[in-house]
N, C-alpha and C positions, 0 to 999 in steps of 0.2 A: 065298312070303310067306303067313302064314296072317293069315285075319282073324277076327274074333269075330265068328261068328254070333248072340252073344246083347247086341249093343250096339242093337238095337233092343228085345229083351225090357226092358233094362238100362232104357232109357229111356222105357218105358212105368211102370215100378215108380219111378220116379222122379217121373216127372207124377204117377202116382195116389197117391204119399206127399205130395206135393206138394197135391195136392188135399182131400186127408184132413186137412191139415194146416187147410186152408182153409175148410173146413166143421166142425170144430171148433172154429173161433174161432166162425165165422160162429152156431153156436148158441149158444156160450157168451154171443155178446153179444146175440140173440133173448133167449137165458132170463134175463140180464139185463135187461132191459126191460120182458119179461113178469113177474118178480118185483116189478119197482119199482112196475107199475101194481097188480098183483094179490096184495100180499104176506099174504095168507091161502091163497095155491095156490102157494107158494114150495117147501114139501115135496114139490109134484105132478112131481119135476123129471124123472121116466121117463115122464110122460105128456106133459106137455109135448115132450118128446123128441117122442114118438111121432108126434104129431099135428104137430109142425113134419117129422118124415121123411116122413110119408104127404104131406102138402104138396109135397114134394121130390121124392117116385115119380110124385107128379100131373104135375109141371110135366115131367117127363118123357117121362111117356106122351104127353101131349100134342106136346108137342118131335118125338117118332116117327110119332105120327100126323100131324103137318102133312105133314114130310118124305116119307111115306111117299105122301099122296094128293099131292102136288109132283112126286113121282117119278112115279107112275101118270099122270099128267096130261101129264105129258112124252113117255111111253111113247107113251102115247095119240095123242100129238102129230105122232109121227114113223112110225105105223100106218096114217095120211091118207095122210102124202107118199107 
């Protein structure tokens, strides 16, 4: 019996379409809000972009870094015992 080895790639591309899908609303309704308060920077809508993506890398980084001193700390943890 064969199996697919790419029914996990399969469902990776699926979550990340998935996700793309979801952060494209998720800005489109940001730059909505941001136009309704600010509508003389309505035209700004690549910066606005930008500045809500580098938002998005931040909270990432951070995301990595907790997890990552969480891990070390763990590590750390079990270098005692």
């Amino acid at each position: 019996m064969a199996t697919n080895r790419n029914l996990a790639l399969d469902e990776a591309d699926r979550q990340a379409e998935a996700r793309t899908g979801e952060l494209i609303r998720e800005f489109r309704a940001h730059f909505e809000e941001y136009a309704e308060a600010h509508p003389g920077h309505a035209e700004r809508k690549r910066e606005i972009f930008e500045a809500w993506a580098i938002q998005k890398i931040a909270g990432l980084q951070l995301c990595v870094e907790q997890m990552s001193e969480q891990f070390n700390r763990h590590l750390q943890g079990h270098k005692m015992s």
